[in-house]
C-alpha positions in Angstrom: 18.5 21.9 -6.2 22.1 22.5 -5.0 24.9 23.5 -7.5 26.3 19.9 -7.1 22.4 18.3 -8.0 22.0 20.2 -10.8 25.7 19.9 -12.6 25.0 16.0 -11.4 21.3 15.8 -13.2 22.9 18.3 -16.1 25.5 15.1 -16.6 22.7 13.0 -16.0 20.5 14.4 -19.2 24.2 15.1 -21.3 25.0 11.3 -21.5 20.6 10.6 -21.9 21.0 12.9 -25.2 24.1 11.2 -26.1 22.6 8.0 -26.0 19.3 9.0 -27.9 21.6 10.3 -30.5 23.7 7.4 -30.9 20.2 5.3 -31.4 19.0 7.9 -33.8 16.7 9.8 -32.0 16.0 13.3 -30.8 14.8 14.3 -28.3 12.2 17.3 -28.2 13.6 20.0 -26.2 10.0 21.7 -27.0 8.5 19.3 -24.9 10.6 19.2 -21.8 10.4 20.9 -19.0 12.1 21.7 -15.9 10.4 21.9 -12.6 13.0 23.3 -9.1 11.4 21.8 -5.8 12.8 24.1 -3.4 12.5 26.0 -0.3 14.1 28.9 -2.2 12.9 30.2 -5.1 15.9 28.8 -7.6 16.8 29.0 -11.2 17.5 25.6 -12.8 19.2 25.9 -15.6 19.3 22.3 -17.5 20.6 22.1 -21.5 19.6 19.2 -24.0 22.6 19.7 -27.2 22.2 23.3 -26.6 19.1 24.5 -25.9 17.8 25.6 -22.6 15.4 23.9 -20.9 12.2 25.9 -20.1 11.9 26.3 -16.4 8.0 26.4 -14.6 6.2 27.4 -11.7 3.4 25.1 -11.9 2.9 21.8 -13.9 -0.2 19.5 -13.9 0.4 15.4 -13.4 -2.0 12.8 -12.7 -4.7 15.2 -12.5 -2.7 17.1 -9.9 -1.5 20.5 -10.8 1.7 20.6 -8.8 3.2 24.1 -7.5 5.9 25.3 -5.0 3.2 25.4 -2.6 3.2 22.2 -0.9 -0.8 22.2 -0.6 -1.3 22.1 -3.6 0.8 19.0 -3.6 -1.1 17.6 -1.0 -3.3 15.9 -3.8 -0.9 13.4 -4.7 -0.9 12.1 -1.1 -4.9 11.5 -1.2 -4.3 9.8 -4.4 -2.0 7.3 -3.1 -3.9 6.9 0.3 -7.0 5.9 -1.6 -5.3 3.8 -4.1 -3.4 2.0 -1.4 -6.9 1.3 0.0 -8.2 -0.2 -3.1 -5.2 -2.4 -3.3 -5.5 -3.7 0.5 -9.0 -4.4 -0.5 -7.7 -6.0 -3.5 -5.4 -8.2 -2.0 -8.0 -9.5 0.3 -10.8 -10.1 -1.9 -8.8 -11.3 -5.1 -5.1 -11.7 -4.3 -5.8 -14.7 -1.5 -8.1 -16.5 -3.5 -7.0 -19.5 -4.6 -9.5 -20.2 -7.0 -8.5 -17.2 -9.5 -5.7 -17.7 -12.0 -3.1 -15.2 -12.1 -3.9 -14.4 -15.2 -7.5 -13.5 -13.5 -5.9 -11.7 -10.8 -3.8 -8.8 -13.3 -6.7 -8.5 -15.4 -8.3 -7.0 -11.7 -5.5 -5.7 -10.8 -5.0 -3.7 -13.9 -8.7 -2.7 -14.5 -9.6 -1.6 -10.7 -6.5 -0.2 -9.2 -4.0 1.4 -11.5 -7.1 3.3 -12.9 -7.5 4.7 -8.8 -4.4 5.5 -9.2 -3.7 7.3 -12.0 -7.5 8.9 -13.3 -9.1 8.6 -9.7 -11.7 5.9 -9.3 -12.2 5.2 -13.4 -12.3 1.3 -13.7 
């Protein structure tokens, strides 16, 4: 992230915490952390009502532990290709039918592909 990025992003979180505090909550800076996708190793230095942000090398997401390395990365792109697959086959089977409610139809949709999307093929 570039010096203009971050100081955008930094102003970014600075009016998020202002809102949280004008609704009356807080926000748990224990729980945050910060994660620089870069070609250069970078220091990202991001503050929520004056603490520091924890910066990290690795994080996990989905089920995909996501690093610098853009390998590792590589398994969010074999998640989406297979869950765009279930949803092709999806929309033929179930979206054209005519014969299913809607109702029908996000019940399917909810059960069968956002599950291949999000915790590989659970349904």
């Amino acid at each position: 992230m570039d010096g203009s990025s971050q100081q955008g992003f930094q102003q970014t979180l600075g009016r998020f915490s202002a809102a949280c505090d004008q609704a009356g909550t807080k926000i748990s800076t224990k729980k945050i952390v910060v994660f620089c996708l870069s070609r250069h190793r970078r220091q990202c230095f991001l503050q929520v009502s004056e603490n520091t942000l924890q910066q990290v090398e690795t994080f996990k997401y989905l089920g995909v532990v996501c690093t610098r390395d853009e390998n590792t990365n590589k398994g969010f792109d074999t998640r989406i290709s297979e869950a765009s697959a279930v949803l092709r086959e999806l929309y033929r089977s179930v979206a054209t039918k005519r014969e299913l409610s809607n109702t029908a139809k996000l019940s399917v949709f909810k059960s069968v592909f956002l599950p291949s999307l999000t915790c590989r093929h659970e349904s």
